[in-house]
N, C-alpha and C positions, 0 to 999 in steps of 0.2 A: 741866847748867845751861841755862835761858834765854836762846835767842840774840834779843839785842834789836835791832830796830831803827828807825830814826826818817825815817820818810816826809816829804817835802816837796812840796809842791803846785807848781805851776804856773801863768803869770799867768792873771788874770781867775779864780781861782780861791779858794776858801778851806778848811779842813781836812775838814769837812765832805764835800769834793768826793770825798775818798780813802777815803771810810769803807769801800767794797765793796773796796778791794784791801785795806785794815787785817784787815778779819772772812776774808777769807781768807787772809792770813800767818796769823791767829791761831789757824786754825782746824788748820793744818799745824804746831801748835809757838811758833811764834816770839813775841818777847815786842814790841807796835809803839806806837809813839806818834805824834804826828804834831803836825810843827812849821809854825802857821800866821806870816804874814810879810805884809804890806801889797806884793807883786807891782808897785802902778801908783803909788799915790802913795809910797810908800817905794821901791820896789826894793833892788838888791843891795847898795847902801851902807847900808841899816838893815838886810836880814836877815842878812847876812854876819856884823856882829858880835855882832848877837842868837846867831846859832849858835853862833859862834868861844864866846863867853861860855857859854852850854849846854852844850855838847860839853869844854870844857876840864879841868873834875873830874869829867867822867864817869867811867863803869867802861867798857870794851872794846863799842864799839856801830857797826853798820852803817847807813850812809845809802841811804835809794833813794829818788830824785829824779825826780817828773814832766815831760818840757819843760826850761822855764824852771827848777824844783827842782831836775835834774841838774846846770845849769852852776853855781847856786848852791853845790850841795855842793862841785863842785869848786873853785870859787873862792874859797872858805874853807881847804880844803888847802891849796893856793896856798899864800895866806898863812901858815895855820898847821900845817906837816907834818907835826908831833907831835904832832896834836890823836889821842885812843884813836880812833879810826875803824877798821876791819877790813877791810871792801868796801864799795862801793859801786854799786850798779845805777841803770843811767841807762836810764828808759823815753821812748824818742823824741825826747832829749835834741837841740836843734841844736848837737853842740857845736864843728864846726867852724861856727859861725854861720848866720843864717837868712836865705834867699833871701826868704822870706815877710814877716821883718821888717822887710827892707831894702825891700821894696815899701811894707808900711804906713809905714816913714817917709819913703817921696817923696813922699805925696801929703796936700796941707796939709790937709784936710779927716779923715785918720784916722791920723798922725803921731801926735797926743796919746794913741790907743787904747795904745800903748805904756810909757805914762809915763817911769819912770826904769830900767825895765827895757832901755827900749832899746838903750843903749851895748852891753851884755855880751849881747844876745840876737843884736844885728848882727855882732859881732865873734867869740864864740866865742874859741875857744883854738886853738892851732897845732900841738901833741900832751901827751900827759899823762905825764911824766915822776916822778910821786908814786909811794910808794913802797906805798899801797893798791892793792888788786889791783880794776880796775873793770871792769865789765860792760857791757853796751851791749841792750835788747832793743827793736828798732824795730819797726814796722809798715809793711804795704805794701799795703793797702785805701785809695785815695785819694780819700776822703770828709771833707770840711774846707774851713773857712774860705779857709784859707792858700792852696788851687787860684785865688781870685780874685785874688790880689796877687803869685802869683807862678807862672811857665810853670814846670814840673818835665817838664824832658826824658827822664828815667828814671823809674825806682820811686820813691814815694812813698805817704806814709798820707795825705795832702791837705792836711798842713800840711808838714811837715819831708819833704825829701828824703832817701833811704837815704844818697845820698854826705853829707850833714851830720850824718852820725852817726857813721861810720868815721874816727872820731879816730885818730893813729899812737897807738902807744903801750896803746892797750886790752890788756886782758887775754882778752879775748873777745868775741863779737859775735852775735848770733842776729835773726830775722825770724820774726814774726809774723803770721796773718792779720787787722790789725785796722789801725783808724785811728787817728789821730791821739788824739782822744778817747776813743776804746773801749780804749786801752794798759790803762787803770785798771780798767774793767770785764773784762778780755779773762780768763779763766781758764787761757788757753794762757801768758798773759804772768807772771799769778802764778805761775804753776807753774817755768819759766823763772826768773826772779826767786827763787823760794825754794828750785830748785838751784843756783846761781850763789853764794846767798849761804852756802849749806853746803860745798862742794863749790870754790870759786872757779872754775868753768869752766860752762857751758850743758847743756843736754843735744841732745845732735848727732845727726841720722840717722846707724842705721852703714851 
């Protein structure tokens, strides 16, 4: 059978944005759809229940979440733990919260670039205690926006920080050689991503 799953985008972004990582899940098997969401003027209190409402009479279906996509999907388990979900892969996900975002909302002039994203993009979660098995595949080429609004003392893809990625509680974790942006495009990153979601674990140098 058809392993499905349902991509989500990431702010400033719309579905469109995911189509070269969709044609390569599709291309390896997998069955993808991709759930687009208003990121700035809605954020996570109008996609959440859009999801929650989507995912609830599904059949047995996996999320992978770009950015802002990741915290979303998880935010929806939160809420809804017996939604059919299976795994879940967070590509550069900040999900212990964004130093980057916390910069765009100090400064009155690019604050609003956030919209209603902002609360859950600054805040993050504190580990993930859900009963899906979730994945984490970051990047560590630090080319991105995010390098201007926020100092990244360590590794970084040039938005999100490695340490903003290392949720407790993962199931897994891997490092990519890409940015922030290129997660989507990265073929090292699909590849990652569509063992993880067979397999529930990475594929790891031995």
């Amino acid at each position: 059978m058809t392993q499905r799953v349902l991509l989500l985008h990431g702010i400033w972004n719309a579905k469109a944005w995911l189509g070269p990582l969709a044609a390569r899940l599709r291309a390896v098997g997998f069955g993808v759809e991709i759930f687009g969401y208003p990121s700035v003027f809605g954020g996570p209190e109008v996609a959440i229940p859009h999801l929650i409402a989507r995912l609830r009479d599904s059949e047995p279906v996996a999320l992978l979440g770009h950015s802002l996509g990741g915290l979303i999907a998880l935010e929806a388990l939160n809420r809804e733990p017996n939604l059919p979900v299976t795994r879940v892969v967070c590509l550069g996900s900040p999900l212990r919260g964004s130093h980057a975002a916390r910069g765009l909302a100090g400064r009155v002039w690019t604050s609003p670039a956030l919209g209603r994203s902002a609360g859950l993009l600054q805040r993050g979660f504190e580990r993930w205690e859900g009963k899906q098995q979730v994945g984490m595949v970051a990047g560590n080429v630090p080319h991105g926006l995010g390098r201007y609004f926020a100092r990244f003392e360590d590794q970084s893809d040039g938005t999100v920080a490695l340490e903003e990625t290392r949720l407790p509680g993962l199931t897994d974790h891997c490092v990519v050689a890409s940015s922030h942006s290129g997660l989507v495009f990265s073929a090292a990153a699909a590849l990652q991503a569509a063992h993880f979601l067979r397999e529930g674990r990475f594929q790891h140098p031995t």
